[in-house]
Residue, then its C-alpha position, 0 to 999 in steps of 0.5 A: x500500500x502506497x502511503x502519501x502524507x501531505x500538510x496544509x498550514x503544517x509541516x509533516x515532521x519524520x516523527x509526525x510521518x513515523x507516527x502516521x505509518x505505525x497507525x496506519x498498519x493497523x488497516x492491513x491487518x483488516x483488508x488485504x487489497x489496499x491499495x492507496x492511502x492519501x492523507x492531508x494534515x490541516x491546522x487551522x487557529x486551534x483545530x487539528x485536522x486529519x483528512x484521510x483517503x483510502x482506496x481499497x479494492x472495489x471502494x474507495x473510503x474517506x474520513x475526516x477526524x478534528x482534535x485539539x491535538x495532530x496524534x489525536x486527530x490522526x486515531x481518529x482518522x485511524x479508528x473511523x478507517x477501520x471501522x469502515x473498512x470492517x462494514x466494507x469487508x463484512x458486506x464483500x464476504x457476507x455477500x459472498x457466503x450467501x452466494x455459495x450457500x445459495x448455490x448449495x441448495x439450489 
């Protein structure tokens, strides 16, 4: 998976960055066919913002998640990921034990 991490109004720092790869791991585990990832770090006044894009394969999943603080905003954007992620792959395989039970019986 090709990661892309980009800042507006912010600098990404190589801890900020490192940060950002550690977290994201967590959405392979969950989906294998990831393909990218694009995420833009936003500040504005006092609000930290972690816009993430995420295509994945067949869909493409997008999240947004405000903080006080960048790390903060960045688990958001992790943890609203992955809960989209989930509902992707539970529909994909879902879908897909129907069909074969289908096919079964009929």
């Amino acid at each position: 998976m090709q990661i892309q991490i980009s800042g507006h109004q912010v600098e990404v720092t190589p801890a900020l960055r490192d940060y950002v790869q550690t977290r994201m791991e967590r959405l392979g585990r969950h989906f294998d066919n990831l393909t990218s990832l694009n995420i833009v770090l936003t500040v504005e006044k006092l609000e930290h913002r972690a816009d993430g894009t995420l295509a994945a394969a067949g869909r493409v999943l997008h999240a947004v998640a405000n903080a006080a603080d960048m790390y903060a905003a960045i688990d958001g954007l992790v943890d609203k990921l992955v809960a989209q992620l989930r509902k992707h792959k539970e529909k994909v395989t879902s879908h897909r034990a129907k069909e074969a039970l289908a096919a079964r019986l009929g």
